[in-house]
N, C-alpha and C positions, 0 to 999 in steps of 0.2 A: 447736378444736385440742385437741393431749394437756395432759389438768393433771394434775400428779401426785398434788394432793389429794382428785380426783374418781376416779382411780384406787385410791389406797390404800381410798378408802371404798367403792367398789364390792366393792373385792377381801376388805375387813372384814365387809360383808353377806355375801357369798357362803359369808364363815366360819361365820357365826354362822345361818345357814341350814342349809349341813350340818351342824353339831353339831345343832340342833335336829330334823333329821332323823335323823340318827342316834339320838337318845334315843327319838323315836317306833316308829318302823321298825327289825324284828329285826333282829338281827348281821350277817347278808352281805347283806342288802338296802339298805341304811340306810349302809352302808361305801360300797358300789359306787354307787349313788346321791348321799355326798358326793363322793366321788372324782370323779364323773362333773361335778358342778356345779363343784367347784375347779376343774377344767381347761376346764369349755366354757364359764365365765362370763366368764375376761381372751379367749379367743380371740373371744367375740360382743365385747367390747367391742373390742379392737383391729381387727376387722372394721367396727366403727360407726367406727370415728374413720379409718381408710385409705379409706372410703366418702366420709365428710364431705369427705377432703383431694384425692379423686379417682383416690387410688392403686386397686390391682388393677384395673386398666386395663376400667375401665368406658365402654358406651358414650354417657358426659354429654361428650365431648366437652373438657371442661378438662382443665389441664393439671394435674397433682397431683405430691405426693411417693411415688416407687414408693421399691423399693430399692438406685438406684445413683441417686436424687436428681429430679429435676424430667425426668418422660418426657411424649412427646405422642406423638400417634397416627401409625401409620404412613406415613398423605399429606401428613400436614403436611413431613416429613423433606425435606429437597435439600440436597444435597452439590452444590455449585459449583466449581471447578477455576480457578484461574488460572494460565491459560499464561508457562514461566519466562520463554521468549523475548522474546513482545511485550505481554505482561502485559495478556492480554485475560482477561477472563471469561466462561467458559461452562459448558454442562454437556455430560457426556460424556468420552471417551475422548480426542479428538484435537481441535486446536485448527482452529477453523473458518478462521481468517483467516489463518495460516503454515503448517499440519497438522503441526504439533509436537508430543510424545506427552508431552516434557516439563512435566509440571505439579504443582500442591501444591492441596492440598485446602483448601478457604475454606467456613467452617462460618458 
């Protein structure tokens, strides 16, 4: 899971890697190369931990945190219906046992 101490420490190497690059490596080399490690070192690690949680909709299969909360894969999905009438459930548009159109969605 996210720790924010394992965070901050990641993101403190990252610092202290580009300054140390920068002191090696001339002026616009050494710049563009910390630059480059401050931005792609949180996005590799936010990529490692949305992997560990199953999010970016990978195909393992579990269910993970995306970003509107806990998603699963497209087949697992059914939307059930129960009809207002005789308060049957089924799926589909119209009710098998009165053909009622009247219904509400059962998640």
């Amino acid at each position: 899971m996210f720790n924010y101490r394992n965070y901050l420490f990641f993101l403190g190497a990252s610092l202290v890697i580009s300054i140390g690059l920068q002191m090696v490596l001339p002026f616009p080399y050494g710049l563009v190369t910390a630059l480059g490690i401050f931005i792609a070192f949180p996005l590799f690690l936010r990529k490692r931990y949305m992997s560990r949680m199953g999010g970016y909709g990978g195909n393992s299969g579990t269910k993970g945190g995306g970003f509107f909360g806990m998603s699963s894969p497209r087949d697992s999905i059914s939307v059930k219906y129960v009809c207002l009438v005789c308060n049957n459930k089924h799926k589909g548009g119209t009710c098998p046992r009165c053909g009622s159109k009247t219904q509400r969605a059962d998640f």
